[in-house]
C-alpha positions as CSV (number, residue, x, y, z in Angstrom):
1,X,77.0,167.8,90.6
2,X,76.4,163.9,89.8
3,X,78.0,161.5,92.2
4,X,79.1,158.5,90.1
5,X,79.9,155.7,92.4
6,X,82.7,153.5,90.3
7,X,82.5,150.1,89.8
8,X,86.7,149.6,89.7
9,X,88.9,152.0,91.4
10,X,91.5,153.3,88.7
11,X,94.8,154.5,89.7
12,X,96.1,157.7,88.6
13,X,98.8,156.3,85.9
14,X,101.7,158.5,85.1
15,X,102.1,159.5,81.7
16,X,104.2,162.7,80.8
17,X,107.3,163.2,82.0
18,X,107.5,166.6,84.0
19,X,111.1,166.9,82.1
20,X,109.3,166.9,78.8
21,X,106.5,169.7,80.2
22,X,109.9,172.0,81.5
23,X,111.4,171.5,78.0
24,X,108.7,171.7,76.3
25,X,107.6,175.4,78.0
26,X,111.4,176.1,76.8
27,X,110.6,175.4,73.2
28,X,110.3,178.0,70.7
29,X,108.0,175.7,69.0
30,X,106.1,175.0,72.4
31,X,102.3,175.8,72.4
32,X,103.0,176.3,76.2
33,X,102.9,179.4,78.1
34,X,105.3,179.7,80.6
35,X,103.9,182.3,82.5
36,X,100.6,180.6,82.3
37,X,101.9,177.6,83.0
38,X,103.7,179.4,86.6
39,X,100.2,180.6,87.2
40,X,97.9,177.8,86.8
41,X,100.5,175.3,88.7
42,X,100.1,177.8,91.6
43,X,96.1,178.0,91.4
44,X,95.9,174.4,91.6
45,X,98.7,173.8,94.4
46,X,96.8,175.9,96.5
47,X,93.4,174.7,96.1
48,X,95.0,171.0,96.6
49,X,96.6,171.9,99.5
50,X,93.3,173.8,101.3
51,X,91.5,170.3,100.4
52,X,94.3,168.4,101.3
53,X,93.6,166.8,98.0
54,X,95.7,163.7,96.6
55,X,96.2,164.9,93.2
56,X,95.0,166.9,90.3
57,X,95.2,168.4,86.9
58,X,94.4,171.4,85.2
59,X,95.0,172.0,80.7
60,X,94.1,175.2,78.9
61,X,93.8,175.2,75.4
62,X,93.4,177.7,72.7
63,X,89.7,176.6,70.9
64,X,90.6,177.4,67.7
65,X,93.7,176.1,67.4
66,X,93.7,173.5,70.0
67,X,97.0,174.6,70.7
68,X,97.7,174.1,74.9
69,X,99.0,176.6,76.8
70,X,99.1,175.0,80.3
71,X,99.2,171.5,81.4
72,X,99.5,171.2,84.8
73,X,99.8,168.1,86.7
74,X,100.7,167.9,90.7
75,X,100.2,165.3,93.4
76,X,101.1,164.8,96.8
77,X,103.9,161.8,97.5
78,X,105.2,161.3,100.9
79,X,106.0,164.9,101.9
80,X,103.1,167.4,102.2
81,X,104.3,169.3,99.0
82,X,102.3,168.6,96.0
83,X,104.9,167.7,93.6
84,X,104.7,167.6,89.6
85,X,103.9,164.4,88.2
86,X,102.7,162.6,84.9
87,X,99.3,161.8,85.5
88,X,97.9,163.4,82.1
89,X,96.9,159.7,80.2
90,X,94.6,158.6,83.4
91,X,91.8,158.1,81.9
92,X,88.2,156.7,84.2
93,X,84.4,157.4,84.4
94,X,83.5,160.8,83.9
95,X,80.0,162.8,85.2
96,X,81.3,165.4,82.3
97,X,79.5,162.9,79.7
98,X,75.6,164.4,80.7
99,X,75.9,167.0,78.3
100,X,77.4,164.6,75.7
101,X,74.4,162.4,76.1
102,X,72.0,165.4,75.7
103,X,73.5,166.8,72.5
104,X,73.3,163.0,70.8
105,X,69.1,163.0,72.3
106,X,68.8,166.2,70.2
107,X,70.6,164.9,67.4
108,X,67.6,162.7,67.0
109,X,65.1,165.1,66.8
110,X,63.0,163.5,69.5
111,X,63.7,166.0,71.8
112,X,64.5,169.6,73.1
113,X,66.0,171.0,76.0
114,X,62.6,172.9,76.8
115,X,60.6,169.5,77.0
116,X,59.7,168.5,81.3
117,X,61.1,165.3,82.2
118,X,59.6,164.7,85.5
119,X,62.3,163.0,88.2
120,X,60.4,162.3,91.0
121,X,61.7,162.0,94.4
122,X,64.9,162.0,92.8
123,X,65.0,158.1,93.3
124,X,64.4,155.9,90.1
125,X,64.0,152.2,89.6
126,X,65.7,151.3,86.0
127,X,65.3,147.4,85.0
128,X,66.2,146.6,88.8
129,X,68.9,149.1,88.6
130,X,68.7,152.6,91.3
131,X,69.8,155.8,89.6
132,X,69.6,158.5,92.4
133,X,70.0,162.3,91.8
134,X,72.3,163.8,94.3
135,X,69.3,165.3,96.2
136,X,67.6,162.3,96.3
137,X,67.5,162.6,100.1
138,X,65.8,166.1,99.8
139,X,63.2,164.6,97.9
140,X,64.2,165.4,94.4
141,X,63.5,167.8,91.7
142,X,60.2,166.5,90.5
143,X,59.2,168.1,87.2
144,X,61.9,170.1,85.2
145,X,62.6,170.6,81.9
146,X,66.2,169.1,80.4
147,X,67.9,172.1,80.4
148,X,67.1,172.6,84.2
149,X,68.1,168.6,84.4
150,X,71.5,169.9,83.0
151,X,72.1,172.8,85.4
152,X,71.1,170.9,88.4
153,X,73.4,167.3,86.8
154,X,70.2,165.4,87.4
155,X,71.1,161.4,86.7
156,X,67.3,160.9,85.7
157,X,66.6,163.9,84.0
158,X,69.2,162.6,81.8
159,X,68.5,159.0,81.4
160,X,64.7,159.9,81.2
161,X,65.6,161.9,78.4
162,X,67.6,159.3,76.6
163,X,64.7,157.0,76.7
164,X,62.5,159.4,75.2
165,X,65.2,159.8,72.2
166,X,66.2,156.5,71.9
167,X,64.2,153.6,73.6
168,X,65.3,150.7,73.1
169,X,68.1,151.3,70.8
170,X,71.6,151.5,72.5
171,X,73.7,151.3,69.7
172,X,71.7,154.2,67.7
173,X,73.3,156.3,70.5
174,X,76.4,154.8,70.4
175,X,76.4,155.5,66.4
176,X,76.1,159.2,67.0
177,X,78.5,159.3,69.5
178,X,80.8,157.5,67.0
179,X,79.8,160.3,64.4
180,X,80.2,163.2,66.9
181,X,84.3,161.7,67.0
182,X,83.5,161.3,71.3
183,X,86.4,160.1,73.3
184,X,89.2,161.0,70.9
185,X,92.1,162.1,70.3
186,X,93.9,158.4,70.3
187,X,96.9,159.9,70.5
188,X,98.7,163.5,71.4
189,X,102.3,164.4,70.2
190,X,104.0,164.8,73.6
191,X,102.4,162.6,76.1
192,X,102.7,159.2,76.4
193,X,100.9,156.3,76.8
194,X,97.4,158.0,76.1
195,X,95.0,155.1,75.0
196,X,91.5,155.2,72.8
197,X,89.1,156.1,75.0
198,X,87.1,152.9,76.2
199,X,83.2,152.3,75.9
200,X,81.4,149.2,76.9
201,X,78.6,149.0,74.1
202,X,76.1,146.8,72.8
203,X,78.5,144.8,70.8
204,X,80.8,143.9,74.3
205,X,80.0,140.9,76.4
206,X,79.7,143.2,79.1
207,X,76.8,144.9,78.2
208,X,73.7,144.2,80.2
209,X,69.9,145.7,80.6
210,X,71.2,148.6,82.4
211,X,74.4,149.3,80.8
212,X,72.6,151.9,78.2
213,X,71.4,154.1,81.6
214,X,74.6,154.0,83.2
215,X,76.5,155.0,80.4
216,X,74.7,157.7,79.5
217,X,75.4,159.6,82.7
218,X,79.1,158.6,82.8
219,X,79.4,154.8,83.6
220,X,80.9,151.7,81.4
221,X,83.5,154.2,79.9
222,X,87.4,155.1,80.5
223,X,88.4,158.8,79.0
224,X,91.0,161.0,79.7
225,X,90.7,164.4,80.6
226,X,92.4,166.1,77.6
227,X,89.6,163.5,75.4
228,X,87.2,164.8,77.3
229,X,88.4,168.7,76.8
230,X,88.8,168.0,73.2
231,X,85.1,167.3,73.1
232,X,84.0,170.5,75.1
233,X,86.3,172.6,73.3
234,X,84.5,171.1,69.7
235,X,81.1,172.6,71.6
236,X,83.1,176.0,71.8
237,X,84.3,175.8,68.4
238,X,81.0,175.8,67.0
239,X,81.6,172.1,66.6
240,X,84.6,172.1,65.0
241,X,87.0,169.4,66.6
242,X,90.5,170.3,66.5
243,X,93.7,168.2,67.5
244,X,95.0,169.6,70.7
245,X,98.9,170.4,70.3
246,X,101.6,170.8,72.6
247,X,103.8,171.6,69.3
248,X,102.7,174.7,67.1
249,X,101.9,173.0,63.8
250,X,98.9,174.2,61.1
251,X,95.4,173.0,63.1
252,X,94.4,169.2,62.6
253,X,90.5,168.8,61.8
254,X,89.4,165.9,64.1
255,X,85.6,166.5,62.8
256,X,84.3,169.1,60.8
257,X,81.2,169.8,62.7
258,X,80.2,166.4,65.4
259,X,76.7,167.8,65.6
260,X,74.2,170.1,63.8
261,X,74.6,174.2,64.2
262,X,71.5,174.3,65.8
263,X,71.8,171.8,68.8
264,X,75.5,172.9,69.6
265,X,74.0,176.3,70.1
266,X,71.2,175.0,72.1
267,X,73.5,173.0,74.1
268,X,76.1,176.1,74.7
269,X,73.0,178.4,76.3
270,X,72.2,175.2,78.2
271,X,76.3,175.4,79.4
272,X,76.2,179.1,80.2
273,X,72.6,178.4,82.4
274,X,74.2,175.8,84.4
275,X,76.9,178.2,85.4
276,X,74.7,181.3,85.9
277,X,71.6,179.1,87.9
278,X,72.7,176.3,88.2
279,X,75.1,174.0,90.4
280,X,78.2,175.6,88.5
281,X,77.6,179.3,90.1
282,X,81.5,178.4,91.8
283,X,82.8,178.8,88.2
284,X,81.2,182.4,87.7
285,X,83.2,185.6,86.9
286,X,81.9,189.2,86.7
287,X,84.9,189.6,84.5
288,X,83.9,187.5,82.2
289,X,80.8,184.8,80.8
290,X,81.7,181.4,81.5
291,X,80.2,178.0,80.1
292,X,80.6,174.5,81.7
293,X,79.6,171.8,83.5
294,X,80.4,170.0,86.9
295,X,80.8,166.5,87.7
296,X,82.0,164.4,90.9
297,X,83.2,160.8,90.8
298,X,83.3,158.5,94.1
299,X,85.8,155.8,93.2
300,X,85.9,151.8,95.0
301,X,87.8,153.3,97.6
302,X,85.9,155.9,98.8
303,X,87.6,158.9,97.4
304,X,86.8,161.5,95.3
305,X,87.3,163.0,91.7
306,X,85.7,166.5,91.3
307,X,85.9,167.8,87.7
308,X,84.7,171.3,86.2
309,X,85.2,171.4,82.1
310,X,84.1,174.5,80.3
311,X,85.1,177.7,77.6
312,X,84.8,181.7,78.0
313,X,83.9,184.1,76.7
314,X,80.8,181.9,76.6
315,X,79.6,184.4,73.7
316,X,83.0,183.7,71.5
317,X,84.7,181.3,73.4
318,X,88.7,181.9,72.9
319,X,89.8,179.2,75.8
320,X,88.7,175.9,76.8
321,X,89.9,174.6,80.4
322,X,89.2,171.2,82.1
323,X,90.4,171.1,86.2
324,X,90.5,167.7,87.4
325,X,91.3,167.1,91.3
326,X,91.3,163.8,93.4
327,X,90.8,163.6,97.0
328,X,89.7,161.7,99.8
329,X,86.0,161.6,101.5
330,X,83.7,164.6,101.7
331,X,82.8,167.3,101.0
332,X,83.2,166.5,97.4
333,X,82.0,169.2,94.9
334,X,82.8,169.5,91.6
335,X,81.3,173.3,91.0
336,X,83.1,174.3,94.6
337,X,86.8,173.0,94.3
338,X,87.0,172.5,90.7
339,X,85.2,174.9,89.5
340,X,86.6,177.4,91.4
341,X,90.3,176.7,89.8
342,X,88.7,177.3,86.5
343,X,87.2,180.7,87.7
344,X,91.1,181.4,88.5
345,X,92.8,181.0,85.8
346,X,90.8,182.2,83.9
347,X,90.2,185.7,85.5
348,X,93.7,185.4,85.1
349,X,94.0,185.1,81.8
350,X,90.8,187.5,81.3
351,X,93.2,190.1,83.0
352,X,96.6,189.7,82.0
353,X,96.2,188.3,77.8
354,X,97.3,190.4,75.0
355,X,93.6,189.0,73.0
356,X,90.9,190.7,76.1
357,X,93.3,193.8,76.5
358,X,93.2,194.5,72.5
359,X,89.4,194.4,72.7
C-alpha cells in the first residue's frame, strides 16, 4: 500500500450527530440497516481495539441505488471504549486516488494497463522532488506493467504513467477528472458540514513543478471518504454515479457514465487483480469475489490512516464499502487492518442478505 507522508496534519472533524444515525436507523424511510448497522459497528470496534487505533469509519452502500445501509463511525476519547462519534465530513489526502489517476491516463488513449513502466529501485527523482515506492528499501519493483503498478500501489508506476498520458499538461488531467464528476457529492441529505472536495490545480497559486506528481498519487487534495466511495461505487456501477442516500428517495444521477465502457472494465479486472495478487489479498473471501484497492496515509504527526475502498461481487457488484481507520505509528497497512474489516462485513452480508440467499 502507498505511504503518503502529509504535508498538514488534519484533524478528524465531527460532522454527524450519532442521534441523527440512531434516528435515522429508526426511520421507516431510513436507507439504514439496523442489523447491519449492529454488525459493522462491532467489526470495526474490534479491529480498533486489537490496533489500539484512535478512530475509524466504515459506510456500505447499495451500488445501484446509492442508498447506505451502514455508516459507522467510532473513536476512542478518554476511556478505552471506542465510542460513536461524527467524524463522517473529515475529509484529507487519500492513497485511494491511484486508480483514479489510472482510469483518466486511459481516458486519453495514450495508454493501457498492459504497457511496462519500469520503476527502478523503487526510488525516483521528479523535478528535485523524491517519490519512493513503499519497497524502495528492498530495491524496488523494476519493470512492471500498470496493472501490476496497481496491485502492488506503486507511487512511480503511477506517476510514470501519467507522464506518458499527459506530459506536460496538468490541467488536461484535471479536465477529465472534472468530466469523470471526481470528489463529489458536495453535499449529502443527513450529514453535516460535508464540503466540495478540494484540489490544488494549475489554476491555484499553490501549484508548483511537482504538484502534478504528487497529486496524482493522492497529494494536494482534501476528500471525504463517502466522496471517495461515491467514486468507487461509479466504477462498480459500470460508471454510473449515483447520489448516495441516507433517505430512500428515487436514485439521483450524479454522471451518466464518468469514463468510457471500455476503460471502467479494464480498470475493474485491474481492482479484482490487486485483491487476488496483489497487496489487497487481506480483503479476499472464498465466499465471495472482491474488488478494491488499499491505501495508507502518514499524517504531520506521525500517525496513521489505513483505508481499503472496494465492491463485490466483483463480477456484478451489489455493495460498495470504504473502511477508514486512524492510528498511531506502525505497523500501518491498509490491505491488513482495513482491509480485513471489509472482508468482514461483507462475508457477513454475503451470508446473511435476502439478495445472495435468493440466488
Amino acid at each position: 500500500m502507498p505511504i503518503i507522508n502529509m504535508m498538514k496534519a488534519h484533524k478528524w472533524i465531527l460532522s454527524l450527530s450519532m442521534t441523527l444515525m440512531v434516528s435515522c436507523s429508526n426511520n421507516d424511510n431510513s436507507t439504514i440497516d439496523s442489523t447491519l448497522q449492529v454488525k459493522a459497528t462491532s467489526i470495526l470496534e474490534n479491529k480498533l481495539s486489537e490496533l489500539n487505533a484512535l478512530s475509524g469509519q466504515a459506510i456500505v452502500m447499495e451500488v445501484q441505488t446509492g442508498h447506505i445501509k451502514a455508516m459507522v463511525g467510532l473513536e476512542r476519547k478518554d476511556s478505552a471504549d471506542y465510542q460513536s462519534c461524527e467524524n463522517f465530513s473529515q475529509a484529507y489526502e487519500s492513497a485511494l486516488m491511484q486508480p483514479i489517476s489510472i482510469l483518466a491516463a486511459l481516458e486519453t488513449g495514450k495508454v493501457k494497463l498492459a504497457d511496462t513502466v519500469d520503476v527502478g529501485d523503487g526510488i525516483y527523482i521528479c523535478k528535485g522532488d523524491t517519490i519512493k515506492d513503499h519497497n524502495w528499501h528492498r530495491g524496488g519493483y523494476s519493470e512492471i506493467s500498470i496493472k501490476q503498478g496497481l496491485a502492488s500501489s506503486s507511487n512511480i508506476a503511477v506517476y510514470k504513467t501519467m507522464e506518458k498520458a499527459f506530459g506536460d499538461d496538468a490541467q488536461a488531467y484535471f479536465s477529465l477528472l472534472n468530466n469523470m464528476s471526481y470528489g463529489k457529492p458536495d453535499s449529502i441529505a443527513g450529514i453535516a458540514n460535508l464540503k466540495p472536495a478540494y484540489f490544488v490545480t494549475p489554476k491555484n497559486s499553490g501549484w508548483s513543478d511537482t504538484a502534478f506528481a504528487w497529486f496524482c498519487i493522492g497529494y494536494n487534495q482534501t476528500i471525504t471518504p463517502i466522496q471517495m466511495l461515491t467514486f468507487y461505487n461509479a466504477i462498480a456501477n459500470s460508471g454510473k454515479m449515483v447520489q448516495p442516500q441516507l433517505y430512500k428517495d428515487s436514485t439521483t444521477v450524479i454522471n451518466p457514465q464518468i469514463a468510457s465502457q471500455a476503460n471502467i472494465d479494464s480498470l475493474k479486472q485491474a481492482l479484482e487483480y490487486v485483491v487476488t495478487d496483489g497487496l489487497g489479498q487481506p480483503a479476499k473471501s472464498d465466499k465471495i469475489q472482491i474488488a478494491g484497492e488499499t491505501g495508507t496515509v502518514q499524517l504531520e504527526d506521525g500517525s496513521y490512516i489505513v483505508e481499503f475502498c472496494g465492491y463485490f461481487p466483483a463480477n456484478a457488484p451489489q455493495y460498495s464499502i470504504i473502511v477508514s481507520i486512524h492510528k498511531d505509528g506502525l505497523p500501518a497497512s491498509g490491505g491488513l487492518m482495513a482491509g480485513d474489516v471489509f472482508k468482514q462485513i461483507t462475508e457477513y452480508i454475503f451470508t446473511y442478505n435476502k439478495y445472495f440467499n435468493s440466488k
